[in-house]
N, C-alpha and C positions, 0 to 999 in steps of 0.2 A: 920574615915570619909575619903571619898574622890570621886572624881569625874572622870567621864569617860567621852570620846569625842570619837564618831565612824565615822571616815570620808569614803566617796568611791573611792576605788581602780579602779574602772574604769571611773571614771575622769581623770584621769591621770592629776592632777591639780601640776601647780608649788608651789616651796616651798613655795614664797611667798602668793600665791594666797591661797595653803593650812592653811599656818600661820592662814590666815585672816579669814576661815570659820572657824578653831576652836576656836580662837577669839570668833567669835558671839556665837556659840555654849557652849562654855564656861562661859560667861555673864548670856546669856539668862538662860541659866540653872539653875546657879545658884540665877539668881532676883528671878526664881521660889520658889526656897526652904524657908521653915521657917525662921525666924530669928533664932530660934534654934540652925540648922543645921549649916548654915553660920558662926554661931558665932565659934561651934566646928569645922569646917574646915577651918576655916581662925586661928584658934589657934593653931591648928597643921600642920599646914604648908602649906595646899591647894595642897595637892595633888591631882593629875593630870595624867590619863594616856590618850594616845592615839591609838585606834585601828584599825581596817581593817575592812570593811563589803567588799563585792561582789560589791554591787549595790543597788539601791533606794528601793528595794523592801526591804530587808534584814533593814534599817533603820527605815521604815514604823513596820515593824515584831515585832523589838526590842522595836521601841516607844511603841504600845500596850501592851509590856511584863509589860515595866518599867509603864505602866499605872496602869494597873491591880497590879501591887506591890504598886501600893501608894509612887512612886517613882518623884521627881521632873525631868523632863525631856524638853527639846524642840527640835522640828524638823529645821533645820536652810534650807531657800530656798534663793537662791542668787537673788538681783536684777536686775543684768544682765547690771549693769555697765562696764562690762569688757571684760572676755573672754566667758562668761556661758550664757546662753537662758536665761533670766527673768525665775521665779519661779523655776528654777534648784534645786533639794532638793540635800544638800553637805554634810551635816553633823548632826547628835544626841547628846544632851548632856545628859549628864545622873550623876543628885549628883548636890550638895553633899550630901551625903546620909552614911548610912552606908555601908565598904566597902562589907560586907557578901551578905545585901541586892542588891548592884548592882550586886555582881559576880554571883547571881543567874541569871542574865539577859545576862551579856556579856563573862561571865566565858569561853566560848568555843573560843573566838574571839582570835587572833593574835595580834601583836603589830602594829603598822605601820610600 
């Protein structure tokens, strides 16, 4: 089991500001999943990776992959407290799930 976070590289967001989306991205994703799931990935450590997309489109792309998989996922839009336009889309959570099933979705992706 484990979970992926796909943040944009063309944000060019600071560290912290980055922390904070995969944060929401992370939660959100996971309240999505079964109790099932949660239960096996909070047992095994809650693994966690974090990736690259391009840009907003590319996270829109991936959400509908991880839809069509039947995969727990959220699109995180920032509120624009800070540095980012209100409804700014930052990041995709993806998982926890199984790891086979998400890397058919982000398998091509980069690290961050």
């Amino acid at each position: 089991m484990k979970q992926v976070i796909v943040a944009r590289r063309d944000l060019d967001l600071d560290a912290g500001k980055l922390a904070a989306q995969v944060a929401h991205a992370a939660l959100t994703a996971a309240d999505r999943a079964d109790d099932d799931a949660r239960s096996q990935w909070r047992d095994g450590g809650q693994k966690k990776v974090v990736l690259r997309a391009d840009a907003e489109r590319d996270l829109h792309e991936l959400a509908e992959e991880a839809r069509r998989e039947g995969l727990p996922h959220a699109v995180i839009r920032d509120a624009g407290h800070t540095v980012l336009e209100p409804g700014t889309v930052t990041t995709l959570g993806i998982g926890p799930a199984p790891a086979a099933a998400i890397d058919r979705v982000t398998g091509e992706l980069s690290l961050y």
